[in-house]
SEKOL-794148 format. One record per residue: residue number from 0; residue in one letter; chain; x, y, z of N, C-alpha, C in turn. Coordinates in steps of 0.02 Angstrom, whole numbers, plus 32768, in hexadecimal, padded with zeros to 4 digits. Example, Ala and Ser with C-alpha at 12.3 -4.5 7.8 and 13.67 -1.06 7.14 Angstrom:
k = 0 r = a c = A n_x = 8294 n_y = 7EE4 n_z = 8186 ca_x = 8267 ca_y = 7F1F ca_z = 8186 c_x = 8294 c_y = 7F5B c_z = 8186 $
k = 1 r = s c = A n_x = 8282 n_y = 7F90 n_z = 8162 ca_x = 82AC ca_y = 7FCB ca_z = 8165 c_x = 8285 c_y = 8002 c_z = 818A $
***
This chain:
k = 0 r = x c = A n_x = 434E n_y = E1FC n_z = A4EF ca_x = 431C ca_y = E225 ca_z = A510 c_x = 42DE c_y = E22D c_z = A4E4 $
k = 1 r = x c = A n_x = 42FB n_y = E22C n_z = A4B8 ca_x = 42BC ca_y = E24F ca_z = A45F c_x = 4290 c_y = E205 c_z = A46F $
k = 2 r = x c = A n_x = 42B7 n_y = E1BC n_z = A46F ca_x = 428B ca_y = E190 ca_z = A463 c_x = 4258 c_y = E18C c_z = A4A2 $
k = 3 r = x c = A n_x = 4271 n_y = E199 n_z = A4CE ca_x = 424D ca_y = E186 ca_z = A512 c_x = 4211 c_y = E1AA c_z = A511 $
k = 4 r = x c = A n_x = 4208 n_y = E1F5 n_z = A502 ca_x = 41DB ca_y = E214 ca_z = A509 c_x = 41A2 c_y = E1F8 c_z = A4D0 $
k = 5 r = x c = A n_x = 41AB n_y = E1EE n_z = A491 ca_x = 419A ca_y = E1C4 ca_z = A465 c_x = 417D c_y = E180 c_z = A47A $
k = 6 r = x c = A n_x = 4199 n_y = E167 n_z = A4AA ca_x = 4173 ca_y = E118 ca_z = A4B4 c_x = 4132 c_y = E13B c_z = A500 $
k = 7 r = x c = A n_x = 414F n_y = E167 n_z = A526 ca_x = 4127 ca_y = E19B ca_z = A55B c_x = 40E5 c_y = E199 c_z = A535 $
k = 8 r = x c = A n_x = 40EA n_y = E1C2 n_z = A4FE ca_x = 40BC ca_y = E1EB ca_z = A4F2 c_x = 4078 c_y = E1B7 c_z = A4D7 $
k = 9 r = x c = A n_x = 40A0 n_y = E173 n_z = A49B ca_x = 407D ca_y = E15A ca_z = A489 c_x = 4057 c_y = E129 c_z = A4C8 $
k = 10 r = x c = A n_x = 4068 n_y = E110 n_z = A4F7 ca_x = 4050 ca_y = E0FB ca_z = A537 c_x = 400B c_y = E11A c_z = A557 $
k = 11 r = x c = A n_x = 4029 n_y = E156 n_z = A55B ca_x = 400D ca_y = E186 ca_z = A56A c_x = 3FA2 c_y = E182 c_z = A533 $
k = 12 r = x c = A n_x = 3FB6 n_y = E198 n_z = A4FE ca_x = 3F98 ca_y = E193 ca_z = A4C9 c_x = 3F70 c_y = E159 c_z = A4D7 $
k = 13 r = x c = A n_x = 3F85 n_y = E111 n_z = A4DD ca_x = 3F71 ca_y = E0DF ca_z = A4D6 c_x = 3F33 c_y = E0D9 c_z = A50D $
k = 14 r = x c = A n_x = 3F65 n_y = E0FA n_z = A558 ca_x = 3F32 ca_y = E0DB ca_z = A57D c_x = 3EEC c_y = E112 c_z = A57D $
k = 15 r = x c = A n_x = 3F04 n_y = E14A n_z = A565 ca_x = 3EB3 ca_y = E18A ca_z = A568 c_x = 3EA1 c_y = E163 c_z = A52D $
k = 16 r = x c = A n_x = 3EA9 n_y = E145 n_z = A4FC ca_x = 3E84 ca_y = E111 ca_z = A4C9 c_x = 3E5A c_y = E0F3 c_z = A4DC $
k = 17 r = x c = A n_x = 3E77 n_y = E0BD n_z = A503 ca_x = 3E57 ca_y = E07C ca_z = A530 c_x = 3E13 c_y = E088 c_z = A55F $
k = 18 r = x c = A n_x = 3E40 n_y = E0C7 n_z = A57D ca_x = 3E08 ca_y = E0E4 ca_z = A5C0 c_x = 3DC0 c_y = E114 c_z = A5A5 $
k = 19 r = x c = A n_x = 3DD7 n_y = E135 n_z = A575 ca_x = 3D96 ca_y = E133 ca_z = A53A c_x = 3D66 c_y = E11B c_z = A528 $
k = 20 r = x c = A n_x = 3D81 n_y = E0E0 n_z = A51E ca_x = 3D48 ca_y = E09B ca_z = A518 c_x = 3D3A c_y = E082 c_z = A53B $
k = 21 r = x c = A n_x = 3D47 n_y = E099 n_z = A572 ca_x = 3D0E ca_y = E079 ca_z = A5B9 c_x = 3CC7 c_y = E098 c_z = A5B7 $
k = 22 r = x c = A n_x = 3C7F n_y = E04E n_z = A5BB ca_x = 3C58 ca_y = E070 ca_z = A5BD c_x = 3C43 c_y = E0AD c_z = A5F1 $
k = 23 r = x c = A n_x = 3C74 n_y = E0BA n_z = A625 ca_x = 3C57 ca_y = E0EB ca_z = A663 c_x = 3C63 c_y = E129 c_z = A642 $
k = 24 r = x c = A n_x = 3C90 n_y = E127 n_z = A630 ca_x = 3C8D ca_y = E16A ca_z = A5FC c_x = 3C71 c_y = E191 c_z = A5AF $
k = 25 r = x c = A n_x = 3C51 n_y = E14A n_z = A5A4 ca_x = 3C1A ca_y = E175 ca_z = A57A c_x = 3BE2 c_y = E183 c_z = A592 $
k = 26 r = x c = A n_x = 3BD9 n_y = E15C n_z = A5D7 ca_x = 3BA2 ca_y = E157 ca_z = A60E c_x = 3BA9 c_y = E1B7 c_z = A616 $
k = 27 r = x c = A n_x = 3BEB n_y = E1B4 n_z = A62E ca_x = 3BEC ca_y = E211 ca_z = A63E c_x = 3BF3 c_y = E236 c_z = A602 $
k = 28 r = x c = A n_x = 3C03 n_y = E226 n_z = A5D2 ca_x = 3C19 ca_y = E257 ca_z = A59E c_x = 3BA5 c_y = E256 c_z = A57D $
k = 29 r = x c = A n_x = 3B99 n_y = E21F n_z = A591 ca_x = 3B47 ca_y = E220 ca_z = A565 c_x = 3B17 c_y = E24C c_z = A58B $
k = 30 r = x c = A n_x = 3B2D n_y = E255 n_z = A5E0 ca_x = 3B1D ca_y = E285 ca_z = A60E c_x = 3B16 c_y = E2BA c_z = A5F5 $
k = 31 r = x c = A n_x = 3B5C n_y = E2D5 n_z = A5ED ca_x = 3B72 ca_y = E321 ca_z = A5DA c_x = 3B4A c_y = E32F c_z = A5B8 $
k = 32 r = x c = A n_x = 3B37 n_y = E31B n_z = A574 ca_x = 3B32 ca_y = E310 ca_z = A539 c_x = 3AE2 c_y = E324 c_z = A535 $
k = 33 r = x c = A n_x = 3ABD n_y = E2F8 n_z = A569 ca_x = 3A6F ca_y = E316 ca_z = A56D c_x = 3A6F c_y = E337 c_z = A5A9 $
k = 34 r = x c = A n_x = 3AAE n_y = E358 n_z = A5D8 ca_x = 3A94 ca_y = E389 ca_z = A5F5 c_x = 3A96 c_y = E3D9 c_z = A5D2 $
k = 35 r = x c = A n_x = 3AD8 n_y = E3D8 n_z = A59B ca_x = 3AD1 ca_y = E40A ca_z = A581 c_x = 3A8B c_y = E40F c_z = A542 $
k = 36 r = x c = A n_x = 3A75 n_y = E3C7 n_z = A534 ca_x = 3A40 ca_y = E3DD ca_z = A50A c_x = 3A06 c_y = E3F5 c_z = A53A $
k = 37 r = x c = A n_x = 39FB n_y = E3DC n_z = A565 ca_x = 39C9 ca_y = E3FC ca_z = A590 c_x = 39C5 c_y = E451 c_z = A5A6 $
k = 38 r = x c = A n_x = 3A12 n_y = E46C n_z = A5AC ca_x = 3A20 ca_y = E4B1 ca_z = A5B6 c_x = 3A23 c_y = E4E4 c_z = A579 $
k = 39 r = x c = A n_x = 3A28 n_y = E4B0 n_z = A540 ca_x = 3A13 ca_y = E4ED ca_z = A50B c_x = 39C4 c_y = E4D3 c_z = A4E5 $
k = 40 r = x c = A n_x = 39B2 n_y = E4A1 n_z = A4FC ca_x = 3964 ca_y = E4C0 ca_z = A505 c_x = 3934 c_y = E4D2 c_z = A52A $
k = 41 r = x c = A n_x = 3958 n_y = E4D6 n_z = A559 ca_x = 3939 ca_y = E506 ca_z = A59B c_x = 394A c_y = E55C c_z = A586 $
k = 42 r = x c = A n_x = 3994 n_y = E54F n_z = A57F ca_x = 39A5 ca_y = E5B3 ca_z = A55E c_x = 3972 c_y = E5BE c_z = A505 $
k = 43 r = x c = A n_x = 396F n_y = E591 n_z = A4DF ca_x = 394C ca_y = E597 ca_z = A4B3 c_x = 3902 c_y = E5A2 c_z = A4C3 $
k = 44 r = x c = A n_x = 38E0 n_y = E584 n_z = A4E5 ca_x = 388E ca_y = E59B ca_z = A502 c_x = 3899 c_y = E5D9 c_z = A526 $
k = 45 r = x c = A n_x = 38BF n_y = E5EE n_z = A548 ca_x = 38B6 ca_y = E642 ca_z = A566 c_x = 38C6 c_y = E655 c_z = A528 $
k = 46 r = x c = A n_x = 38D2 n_y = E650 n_z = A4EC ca_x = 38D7 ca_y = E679 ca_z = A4C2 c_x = 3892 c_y = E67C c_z = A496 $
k = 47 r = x c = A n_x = 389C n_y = E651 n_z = A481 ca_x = 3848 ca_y = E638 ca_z = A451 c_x = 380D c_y = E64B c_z = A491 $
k = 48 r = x c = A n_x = 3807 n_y = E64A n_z = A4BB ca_x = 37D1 ca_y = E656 ca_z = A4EE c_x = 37CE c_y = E6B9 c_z = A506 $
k = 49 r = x c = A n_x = 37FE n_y = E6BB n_z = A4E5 ca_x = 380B ca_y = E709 ca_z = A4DA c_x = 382A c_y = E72F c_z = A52A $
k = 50 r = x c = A n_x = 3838 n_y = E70A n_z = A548 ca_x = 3862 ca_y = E714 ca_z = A59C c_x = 38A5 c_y = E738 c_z = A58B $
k = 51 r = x c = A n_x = 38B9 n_y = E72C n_z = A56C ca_x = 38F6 ca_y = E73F ca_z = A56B c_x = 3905 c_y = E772 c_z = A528 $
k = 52 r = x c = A n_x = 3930 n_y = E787 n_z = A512 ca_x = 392F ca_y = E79A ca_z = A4BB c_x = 3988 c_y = E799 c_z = A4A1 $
k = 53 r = x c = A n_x = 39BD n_y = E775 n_z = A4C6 ca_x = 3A0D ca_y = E769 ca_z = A4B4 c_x = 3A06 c_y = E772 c_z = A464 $
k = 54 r = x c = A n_x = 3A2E n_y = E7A0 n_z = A45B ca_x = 3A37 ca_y = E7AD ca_z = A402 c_x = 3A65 c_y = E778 c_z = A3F8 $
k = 55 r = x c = A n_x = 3A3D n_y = E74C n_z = A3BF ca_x = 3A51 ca_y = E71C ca_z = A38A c_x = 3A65 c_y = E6EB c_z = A3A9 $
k = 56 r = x c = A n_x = 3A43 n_y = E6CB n_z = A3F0 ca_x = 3A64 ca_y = E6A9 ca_z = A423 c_x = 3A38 c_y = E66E c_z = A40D $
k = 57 r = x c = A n_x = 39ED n_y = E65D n_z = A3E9 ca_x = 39BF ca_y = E642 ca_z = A3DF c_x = 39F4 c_y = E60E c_z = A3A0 $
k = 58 r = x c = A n_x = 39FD n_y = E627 n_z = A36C ca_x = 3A24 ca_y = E5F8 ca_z = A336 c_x = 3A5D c_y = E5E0 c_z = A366 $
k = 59 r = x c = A n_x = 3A85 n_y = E5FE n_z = A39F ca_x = 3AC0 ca_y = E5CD ca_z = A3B5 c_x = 3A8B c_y = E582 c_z = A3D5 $
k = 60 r = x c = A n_x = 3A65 n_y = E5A9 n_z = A3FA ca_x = 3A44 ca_y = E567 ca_z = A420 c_x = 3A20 c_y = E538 c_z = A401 $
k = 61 r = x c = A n_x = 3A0D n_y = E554 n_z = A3A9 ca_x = 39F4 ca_y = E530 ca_z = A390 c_x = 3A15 c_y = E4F7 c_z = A360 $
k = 62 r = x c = A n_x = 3A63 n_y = E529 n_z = A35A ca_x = 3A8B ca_y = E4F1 ca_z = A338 c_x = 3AA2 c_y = E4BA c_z = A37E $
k = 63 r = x c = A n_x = 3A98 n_y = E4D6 n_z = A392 ca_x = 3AC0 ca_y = E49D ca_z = A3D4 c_x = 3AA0 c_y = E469 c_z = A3E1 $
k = 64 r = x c = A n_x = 3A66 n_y = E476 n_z = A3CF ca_x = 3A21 ca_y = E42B ca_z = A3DF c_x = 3A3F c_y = E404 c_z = A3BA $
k = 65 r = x c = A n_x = 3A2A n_y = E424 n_z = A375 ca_x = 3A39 ca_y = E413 ca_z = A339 c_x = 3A75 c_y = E3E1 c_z = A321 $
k = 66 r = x c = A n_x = 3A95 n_y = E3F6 n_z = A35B ca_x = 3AE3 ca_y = E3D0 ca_z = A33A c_x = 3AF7 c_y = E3A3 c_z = A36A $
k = 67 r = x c = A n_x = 3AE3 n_y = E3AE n_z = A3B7 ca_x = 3AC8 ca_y = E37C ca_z = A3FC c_x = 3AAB c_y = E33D c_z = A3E9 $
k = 68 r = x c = A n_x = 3A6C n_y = E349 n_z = A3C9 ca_x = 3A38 ca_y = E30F ca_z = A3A8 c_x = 3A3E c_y = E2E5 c_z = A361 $
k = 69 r = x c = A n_x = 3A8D n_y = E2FF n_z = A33C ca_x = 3A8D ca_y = E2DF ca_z = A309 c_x = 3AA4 c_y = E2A2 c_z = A30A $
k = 70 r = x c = A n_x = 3ABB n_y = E286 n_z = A349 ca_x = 3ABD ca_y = E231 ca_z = A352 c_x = 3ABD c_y = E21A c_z = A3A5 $
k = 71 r = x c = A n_x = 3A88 n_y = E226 n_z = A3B2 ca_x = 3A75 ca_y = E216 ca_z = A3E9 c_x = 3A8B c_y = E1D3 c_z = A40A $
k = 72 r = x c = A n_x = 3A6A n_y = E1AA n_z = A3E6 ca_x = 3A7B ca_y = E140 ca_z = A3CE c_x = 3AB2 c_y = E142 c_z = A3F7 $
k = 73 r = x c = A n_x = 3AF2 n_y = E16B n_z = A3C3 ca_x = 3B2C ca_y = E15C ca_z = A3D7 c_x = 3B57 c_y = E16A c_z = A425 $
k = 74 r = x c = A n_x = 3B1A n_y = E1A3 n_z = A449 ca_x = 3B2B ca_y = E18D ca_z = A48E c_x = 3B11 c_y = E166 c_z = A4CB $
k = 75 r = x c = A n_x = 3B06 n_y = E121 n_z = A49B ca_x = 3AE2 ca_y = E0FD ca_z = A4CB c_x = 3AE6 c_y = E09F c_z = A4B1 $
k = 76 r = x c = A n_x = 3B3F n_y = E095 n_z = A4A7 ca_x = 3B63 ca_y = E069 ca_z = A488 c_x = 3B54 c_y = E01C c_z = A4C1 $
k = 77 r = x c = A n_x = 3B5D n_y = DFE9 n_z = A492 ca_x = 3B4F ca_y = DFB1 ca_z = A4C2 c_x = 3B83 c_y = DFBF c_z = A4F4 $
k = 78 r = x c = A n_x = 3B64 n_y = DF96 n_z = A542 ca_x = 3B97 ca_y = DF96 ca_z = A56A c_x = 3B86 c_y = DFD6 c_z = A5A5 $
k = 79 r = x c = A n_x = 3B71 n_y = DFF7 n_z = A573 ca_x = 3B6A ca_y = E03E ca_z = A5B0 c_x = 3B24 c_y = E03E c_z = A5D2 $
k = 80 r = x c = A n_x = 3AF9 n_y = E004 n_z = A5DD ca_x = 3AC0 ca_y = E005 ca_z = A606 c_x = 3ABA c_y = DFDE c_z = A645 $
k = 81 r = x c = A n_x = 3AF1 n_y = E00A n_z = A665 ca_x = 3AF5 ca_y = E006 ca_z = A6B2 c_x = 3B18 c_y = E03B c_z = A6CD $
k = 82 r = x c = A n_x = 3B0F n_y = E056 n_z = A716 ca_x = 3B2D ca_y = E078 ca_z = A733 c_x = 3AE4 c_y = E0A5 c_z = A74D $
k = 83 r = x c = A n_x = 3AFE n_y = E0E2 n_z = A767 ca_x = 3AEB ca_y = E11C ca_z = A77E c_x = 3AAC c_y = E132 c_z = A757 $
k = 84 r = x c = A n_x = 3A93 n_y = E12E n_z = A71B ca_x = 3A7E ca_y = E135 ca_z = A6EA c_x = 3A18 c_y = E127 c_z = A6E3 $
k = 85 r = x c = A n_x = 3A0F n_y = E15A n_z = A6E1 ca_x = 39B6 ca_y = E160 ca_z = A6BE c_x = 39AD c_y = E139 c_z = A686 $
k = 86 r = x c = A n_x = 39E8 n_y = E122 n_z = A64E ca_x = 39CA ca_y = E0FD ca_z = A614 c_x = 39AE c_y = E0D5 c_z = A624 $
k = 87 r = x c = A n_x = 396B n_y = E0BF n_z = A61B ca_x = 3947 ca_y = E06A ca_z = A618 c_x = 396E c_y = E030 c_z = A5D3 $
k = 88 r = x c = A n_x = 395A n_y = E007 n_z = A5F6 ca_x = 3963 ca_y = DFCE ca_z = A5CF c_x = 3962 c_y = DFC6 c_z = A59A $
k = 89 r = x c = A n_x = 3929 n_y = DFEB n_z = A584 ca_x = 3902 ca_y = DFD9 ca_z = A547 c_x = 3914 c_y = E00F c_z = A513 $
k = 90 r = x c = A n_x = 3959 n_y = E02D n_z = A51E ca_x = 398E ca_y = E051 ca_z = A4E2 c_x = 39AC c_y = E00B c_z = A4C8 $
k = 91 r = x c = A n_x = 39CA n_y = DFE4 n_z = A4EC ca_x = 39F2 ca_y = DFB6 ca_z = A4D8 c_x = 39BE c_y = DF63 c_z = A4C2 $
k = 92 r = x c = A n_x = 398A n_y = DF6A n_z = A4E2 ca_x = 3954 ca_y = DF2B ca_z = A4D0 c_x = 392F c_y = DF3E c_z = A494 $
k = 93 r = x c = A n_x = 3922 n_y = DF81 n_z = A488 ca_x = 38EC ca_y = DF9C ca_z = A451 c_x = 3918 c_y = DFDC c_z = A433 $
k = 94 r = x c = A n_x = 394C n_y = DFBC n_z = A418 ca_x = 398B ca_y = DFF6 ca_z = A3F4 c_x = 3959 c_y = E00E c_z = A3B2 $
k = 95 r = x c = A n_x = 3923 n_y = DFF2 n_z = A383 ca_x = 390F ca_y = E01E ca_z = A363 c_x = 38E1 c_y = E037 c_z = A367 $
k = 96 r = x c = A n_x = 38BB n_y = E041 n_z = A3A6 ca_x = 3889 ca_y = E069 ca_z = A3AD c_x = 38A9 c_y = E0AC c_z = A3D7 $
k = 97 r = x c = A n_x = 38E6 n_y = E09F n_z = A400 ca_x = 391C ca_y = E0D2 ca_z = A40C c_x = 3944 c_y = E0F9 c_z = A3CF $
k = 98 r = x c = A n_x = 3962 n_y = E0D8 n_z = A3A1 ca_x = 396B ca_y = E0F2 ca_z = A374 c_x = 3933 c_y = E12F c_z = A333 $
k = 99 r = x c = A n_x = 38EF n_y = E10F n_z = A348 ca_x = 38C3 ca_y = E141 ca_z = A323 c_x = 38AF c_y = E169 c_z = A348 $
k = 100 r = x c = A n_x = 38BB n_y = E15D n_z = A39B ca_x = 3897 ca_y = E19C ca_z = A3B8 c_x = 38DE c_y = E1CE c_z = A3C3 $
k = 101 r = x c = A n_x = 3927 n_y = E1C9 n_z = A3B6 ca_x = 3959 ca_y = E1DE ca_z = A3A0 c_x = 3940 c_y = E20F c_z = A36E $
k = 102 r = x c = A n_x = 394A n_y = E1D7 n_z = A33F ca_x = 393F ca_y = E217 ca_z = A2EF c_x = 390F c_y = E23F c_z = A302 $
k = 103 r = x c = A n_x = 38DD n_y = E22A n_z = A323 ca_x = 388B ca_y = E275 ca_z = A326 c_x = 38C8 c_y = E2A9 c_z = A345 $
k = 104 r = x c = A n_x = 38F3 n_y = E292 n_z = A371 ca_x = 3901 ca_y = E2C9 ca_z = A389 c_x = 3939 c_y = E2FF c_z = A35F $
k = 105 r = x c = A n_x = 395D n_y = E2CC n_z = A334 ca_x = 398C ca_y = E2EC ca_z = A306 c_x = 3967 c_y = E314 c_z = A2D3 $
k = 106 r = x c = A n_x = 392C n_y = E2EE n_z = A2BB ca_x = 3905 ca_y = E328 ca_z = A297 c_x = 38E5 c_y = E368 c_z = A2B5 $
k = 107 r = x c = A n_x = 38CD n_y = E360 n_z = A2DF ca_x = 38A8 ca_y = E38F ca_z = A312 c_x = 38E7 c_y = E3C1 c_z = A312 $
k = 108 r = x c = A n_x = 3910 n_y = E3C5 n_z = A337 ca_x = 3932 ca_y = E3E6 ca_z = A334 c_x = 3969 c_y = E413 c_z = A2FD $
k = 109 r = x c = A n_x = 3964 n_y = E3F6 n_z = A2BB ca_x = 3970 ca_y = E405 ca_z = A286 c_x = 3942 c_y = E42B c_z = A25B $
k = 110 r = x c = A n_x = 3907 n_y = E418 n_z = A25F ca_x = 38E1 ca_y = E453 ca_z = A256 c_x = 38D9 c_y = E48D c_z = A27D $
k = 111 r = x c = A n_x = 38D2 n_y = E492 n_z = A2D1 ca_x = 38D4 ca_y = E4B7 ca_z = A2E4 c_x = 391C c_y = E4F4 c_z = A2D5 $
k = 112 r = x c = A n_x = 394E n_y = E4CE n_z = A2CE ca_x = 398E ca_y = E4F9 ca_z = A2C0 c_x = 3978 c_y = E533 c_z = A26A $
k = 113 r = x c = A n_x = 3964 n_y = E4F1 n_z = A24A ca_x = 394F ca_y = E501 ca_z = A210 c_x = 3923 c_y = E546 c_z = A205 $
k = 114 r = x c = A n_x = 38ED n_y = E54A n_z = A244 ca_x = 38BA ca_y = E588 ca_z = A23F c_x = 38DF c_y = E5AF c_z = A25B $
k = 115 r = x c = A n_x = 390B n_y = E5A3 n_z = A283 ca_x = 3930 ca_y = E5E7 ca_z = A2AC c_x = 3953 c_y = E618 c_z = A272 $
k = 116 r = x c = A n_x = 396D n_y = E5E3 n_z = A250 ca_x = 3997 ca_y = E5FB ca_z = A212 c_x = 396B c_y = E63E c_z = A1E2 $
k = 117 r = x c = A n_x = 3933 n_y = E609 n_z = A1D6 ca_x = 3919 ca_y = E640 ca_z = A1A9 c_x = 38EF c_y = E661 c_z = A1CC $
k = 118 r = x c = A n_x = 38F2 n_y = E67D n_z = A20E ca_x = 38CB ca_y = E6B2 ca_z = A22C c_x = 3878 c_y = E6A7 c_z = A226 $
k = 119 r = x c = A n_x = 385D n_y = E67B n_z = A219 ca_x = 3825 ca_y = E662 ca_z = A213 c_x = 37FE c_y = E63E c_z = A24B $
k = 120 r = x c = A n_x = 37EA n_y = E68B n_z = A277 ca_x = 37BF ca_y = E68B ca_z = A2CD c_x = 379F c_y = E64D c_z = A2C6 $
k = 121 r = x c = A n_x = 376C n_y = E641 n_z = A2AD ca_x = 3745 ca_y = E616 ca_z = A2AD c_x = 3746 c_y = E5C1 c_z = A2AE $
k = 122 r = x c = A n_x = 3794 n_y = E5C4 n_z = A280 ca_x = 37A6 ca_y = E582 ca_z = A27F c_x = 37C9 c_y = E575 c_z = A2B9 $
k = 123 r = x c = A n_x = 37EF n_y = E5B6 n_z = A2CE ca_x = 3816 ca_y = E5B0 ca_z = A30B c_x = 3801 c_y = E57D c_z = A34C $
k = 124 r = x c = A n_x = 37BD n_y = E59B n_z = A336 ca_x = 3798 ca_y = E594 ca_z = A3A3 c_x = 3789 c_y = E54F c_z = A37C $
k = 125 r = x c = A n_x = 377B n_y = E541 n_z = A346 ca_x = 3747 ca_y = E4F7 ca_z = A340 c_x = 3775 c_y = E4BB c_z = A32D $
k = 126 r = x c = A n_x = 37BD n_y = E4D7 n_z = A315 ca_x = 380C ca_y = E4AE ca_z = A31F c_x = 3819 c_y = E49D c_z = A35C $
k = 127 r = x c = A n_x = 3802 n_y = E4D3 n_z = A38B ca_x = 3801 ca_y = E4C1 ca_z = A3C8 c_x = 37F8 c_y = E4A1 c_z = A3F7 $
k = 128 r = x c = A n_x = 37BB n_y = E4BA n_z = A3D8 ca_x = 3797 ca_y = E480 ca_z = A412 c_x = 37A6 c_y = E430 c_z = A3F7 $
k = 129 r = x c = A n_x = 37AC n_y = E41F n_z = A3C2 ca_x = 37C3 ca_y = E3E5 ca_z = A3AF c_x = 3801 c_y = E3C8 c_z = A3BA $
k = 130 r = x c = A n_x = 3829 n_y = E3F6 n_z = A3C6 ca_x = 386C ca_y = E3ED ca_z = A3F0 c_x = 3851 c_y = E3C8 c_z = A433 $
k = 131 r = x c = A n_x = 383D n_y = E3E5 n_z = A457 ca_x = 3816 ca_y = E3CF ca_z = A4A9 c_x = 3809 c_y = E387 c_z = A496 $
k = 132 r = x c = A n_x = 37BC n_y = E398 n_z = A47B ca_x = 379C ca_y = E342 ca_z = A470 c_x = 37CE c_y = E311 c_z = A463 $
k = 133 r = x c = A n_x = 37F2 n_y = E31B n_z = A437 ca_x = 3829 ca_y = E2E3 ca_z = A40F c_x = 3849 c_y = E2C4 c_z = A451 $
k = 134 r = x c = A n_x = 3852 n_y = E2FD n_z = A47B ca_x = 3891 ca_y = E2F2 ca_z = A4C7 c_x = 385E c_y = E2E3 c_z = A4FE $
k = 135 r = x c = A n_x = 381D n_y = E2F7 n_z = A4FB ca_x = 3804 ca_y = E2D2 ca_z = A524 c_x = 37E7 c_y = E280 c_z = A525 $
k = 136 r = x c = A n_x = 37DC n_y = E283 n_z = A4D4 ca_x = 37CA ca_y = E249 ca_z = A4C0 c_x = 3806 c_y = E202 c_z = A4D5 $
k = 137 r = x c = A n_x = 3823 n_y = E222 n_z = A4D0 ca_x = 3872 ca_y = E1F9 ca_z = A4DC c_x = 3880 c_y = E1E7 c_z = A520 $
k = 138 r = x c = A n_x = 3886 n_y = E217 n_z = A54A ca_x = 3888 ca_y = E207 ca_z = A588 c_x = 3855 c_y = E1E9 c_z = A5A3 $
k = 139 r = x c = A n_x = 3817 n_y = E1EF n_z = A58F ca_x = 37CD ca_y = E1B8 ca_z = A5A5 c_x = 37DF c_y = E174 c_z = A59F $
k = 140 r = x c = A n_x = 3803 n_y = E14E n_z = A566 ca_x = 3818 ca_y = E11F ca_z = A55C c_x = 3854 c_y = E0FE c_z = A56F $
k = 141 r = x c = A n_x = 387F n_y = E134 n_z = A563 ca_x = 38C3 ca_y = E113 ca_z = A56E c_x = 38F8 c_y = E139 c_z = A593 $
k = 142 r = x c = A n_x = 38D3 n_y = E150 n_z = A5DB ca_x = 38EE ca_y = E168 ca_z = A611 c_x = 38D1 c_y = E179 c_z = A65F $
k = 143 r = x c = A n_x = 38F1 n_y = E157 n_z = A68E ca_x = 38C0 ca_y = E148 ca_z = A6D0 c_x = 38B4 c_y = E171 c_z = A6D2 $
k = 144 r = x c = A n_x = 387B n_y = E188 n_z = A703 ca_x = 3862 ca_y = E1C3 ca_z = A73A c_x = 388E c_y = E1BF c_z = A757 $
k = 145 r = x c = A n_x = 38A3 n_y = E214 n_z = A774 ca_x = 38C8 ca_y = E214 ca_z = A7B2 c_x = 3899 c_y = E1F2 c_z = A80B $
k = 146 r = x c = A n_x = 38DB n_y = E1E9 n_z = A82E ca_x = 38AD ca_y = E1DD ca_z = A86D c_x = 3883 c_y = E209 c_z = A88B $
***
């Protein structure tokens, strides 16, 4: 009985392994991934824009960029440029001009976490706004218009 569940489990194991590495699912897992970065910098601007005032809710949203954007690259692996999907081409044709408009965004957002930290208004809004540019800059290039 002991072994059976043992050969079960590793089966088991093997195939959520396998099915892992399908590109459709980093297709959805890279989704998630910039829809929640989009929702904590949307909740992060009602804060910095002074709309809102959530105590100490500004450093969660700001670590969350922060830690969202520290390898961007990596959700957007050969193989995964097809399907359902806004990525253009030119992530996988022009990987290092994707890759640097990546890092703007890993930095951007690392500083911004950075000013949240040290309570420093000024850097806040202008971390900020560099957060935006970095993500808009990105999507100008290397993501369709919707219809």
């Amino acid at each position: 009985m002991y072994k059976t569940a043992v050969i079960a489990a590793a089966l088991i194991a093997a195939t959520a392994s396998a099915q892992a590495e399908e590109p459709e699912n980093y297709i959805k897992y890279r989704q998630a991934v910039m829809k929640a970065i989009g929702g904590h910098a949307g909740a992060a601007g009602q804060i910095v824009r002074g709309k809102v005032s959530p105590e100490g809710a500004l450093a969660m949203h700001a670590d969350a960029l922060a830690a969202l954007n520290a390898d961007i690259s990596s959700l957007f692996p050969e193989g995964s440029d097809f399907g359902e999907t806004r990525a253009k081409e030119e992530i996988w044709s022009d990987r290092a001009a994707f890759d640097k408009a990546a890092g703007d965004a890993k930095t951007a957002t690392a500083a911004f976490a950075a000013a949240v930290a040290a309570g420093d208004k000024e850097k806040i809004g202008a971390t900020y706004r560099d957060v935006g540019e970095s993500c808009k800059t990105c999507h100008k290039q290397f993501r369709e218009k919707k219809n």
